[in-house]
N, C-alpha and C positions, 0 to 999 in steps of 0.2 A: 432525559433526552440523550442520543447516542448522535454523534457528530461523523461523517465520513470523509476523511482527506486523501485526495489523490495524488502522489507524488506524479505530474507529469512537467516537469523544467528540465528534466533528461537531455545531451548535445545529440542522442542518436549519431554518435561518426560513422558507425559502420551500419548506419544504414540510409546514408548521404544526407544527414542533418534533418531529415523527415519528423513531423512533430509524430513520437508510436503512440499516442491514445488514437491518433486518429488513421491510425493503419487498418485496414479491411481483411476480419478474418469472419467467415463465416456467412458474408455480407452485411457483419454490422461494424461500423469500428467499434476498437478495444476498450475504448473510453464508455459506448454506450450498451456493453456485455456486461461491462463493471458493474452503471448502473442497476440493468435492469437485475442481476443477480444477488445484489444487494438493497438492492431497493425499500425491502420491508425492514430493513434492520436498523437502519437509521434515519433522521426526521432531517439533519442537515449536511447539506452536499457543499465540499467545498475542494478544489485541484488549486495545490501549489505551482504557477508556471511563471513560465519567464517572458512569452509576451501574447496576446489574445485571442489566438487562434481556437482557442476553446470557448469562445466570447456567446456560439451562438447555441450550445445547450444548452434546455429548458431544465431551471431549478439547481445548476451549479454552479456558485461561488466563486471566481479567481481572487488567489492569494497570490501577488508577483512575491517571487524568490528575492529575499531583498538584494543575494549576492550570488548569483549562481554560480559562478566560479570557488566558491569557498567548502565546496562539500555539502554534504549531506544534513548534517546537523543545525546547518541554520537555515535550510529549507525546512528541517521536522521544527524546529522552534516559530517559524511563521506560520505554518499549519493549525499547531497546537496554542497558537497567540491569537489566533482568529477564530478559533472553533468556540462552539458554546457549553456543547455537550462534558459531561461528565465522562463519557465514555469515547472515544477515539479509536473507529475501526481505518486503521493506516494502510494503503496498499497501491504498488507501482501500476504508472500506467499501460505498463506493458505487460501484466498476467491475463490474457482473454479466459483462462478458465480459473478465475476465483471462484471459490465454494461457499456459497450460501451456507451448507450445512456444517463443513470447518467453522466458518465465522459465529456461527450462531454459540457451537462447541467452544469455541475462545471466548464466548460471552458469558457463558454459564463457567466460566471458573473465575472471570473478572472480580467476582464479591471477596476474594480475597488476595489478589495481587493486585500493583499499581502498572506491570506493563507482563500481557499473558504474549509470549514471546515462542514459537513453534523453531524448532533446530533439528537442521537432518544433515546426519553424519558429523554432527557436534558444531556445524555451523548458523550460528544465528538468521533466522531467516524477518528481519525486521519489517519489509513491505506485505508482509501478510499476517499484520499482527494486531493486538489491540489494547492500548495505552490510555491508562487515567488519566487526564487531564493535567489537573492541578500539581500534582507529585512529580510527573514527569517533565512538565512546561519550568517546576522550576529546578529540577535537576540536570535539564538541558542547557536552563541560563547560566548554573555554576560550572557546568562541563563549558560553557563560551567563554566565560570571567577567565578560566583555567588557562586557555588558547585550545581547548579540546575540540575537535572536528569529524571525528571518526562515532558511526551511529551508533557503539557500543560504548561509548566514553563514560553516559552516565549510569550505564544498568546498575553500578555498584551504589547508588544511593536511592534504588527503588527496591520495590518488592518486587520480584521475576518469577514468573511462573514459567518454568520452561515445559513445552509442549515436544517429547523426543519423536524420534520418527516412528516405532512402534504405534503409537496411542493416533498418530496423524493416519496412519495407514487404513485405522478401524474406521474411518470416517471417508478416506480418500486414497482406495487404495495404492493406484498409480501415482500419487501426489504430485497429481496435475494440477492443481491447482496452485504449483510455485514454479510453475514453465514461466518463462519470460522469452520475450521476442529482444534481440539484439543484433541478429544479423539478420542479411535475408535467406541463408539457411532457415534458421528458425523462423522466419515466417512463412516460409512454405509448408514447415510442419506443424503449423497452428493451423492452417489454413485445411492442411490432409486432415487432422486431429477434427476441428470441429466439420468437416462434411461428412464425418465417421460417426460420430457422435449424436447420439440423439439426444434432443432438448438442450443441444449446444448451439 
């Protein structure tokens, strides 16, 4: 079984505190482009947030952040403490065009790494990734024992497959699908992006 966690406990500042899964691009919110683009990939749905505004989509899971203030890293540790799956596709709530067919290409190199990890321009791109479970859940707990807090803290005790931007391009060429919405700039170019887009 493949588990999916949505990172949305995000403050959105600069885009006046707005929960962004539930921002309108395309006429769907981002939260339910998520879904339906990943829909076949995995059997269990689950968004880390910080309070219930996501309460009333059908078939996913709230994980409360146990510390929102604390970083990244012990929102991915209550994610990956709640999930069932062996496999963990991870991905913010603010990408409306994640790729079904990137994801599926991160799934088929999983059989031999513990987190298949995509980096463009030598930057780890961790919300569009897809992480073992077990290996990772308990290399996140010694990056917490440590005081570590930054999402790259424990790559050094898993397996990494890194995914460079070449091999991401063959699959997606514009590598739209690691756009994120953080201002309302970019949400007006999500919004241009998918009325341009067909089967967006």
């Amino acid at each position: 079984m493949n588990s999916a966690v949505i990172f949305a406990g995000g403050r959105a500042t600069r885009l006046g505190g707005v929960n962004k899964a539930l921002l309108d691009v395309g006429g769907v919110p981002i939260v339910e482009r998520i879904l339906l683009a990943l829909r076949p990939l995995a059997q269990e749905w689950l968004a880390v947030v910080n309070d219930d505004s996501l309460a009333g989509i059908d078939g996913l899971r709230l994980v409360p952040d146990p510390d929102p203030h604390a970083g990244v890293l012990p929102a991915l540790h209550a994610g990956l403490a709640a999930a069932h799956g062996e496999l963990c596709l991870l991905v913010a709530c603010d990408m409306p065009f994640v790729s079904r067919s990137l994801f599926e290409y991160l799934l088929a190199l999983a059989p031999d790494a513990d987190l298949v990890l995509p980096r463009l321009a030598g930057q780890a791109e961790p919300m569009h990734a897809v992480y073992r479970r077990q290996p990772c859940l308990r290399a996140v707990e010694a990056a917490l024992k440590r005081g570590e807090r930054r999402m790259i803290a424990f790559h050094g005790d898993v397996r990494v497959r890194y995914v460079d931007e070449p091999e991401l391009r063959r699959i997606d060429p514009e590598l739209r699908a690691f756009f994120n919405v953080n201002t309302p700039a970019d949400l007006e170019q999500a919004r241009r992006l998918a009325a341009t887009t067909p089967g967006r």
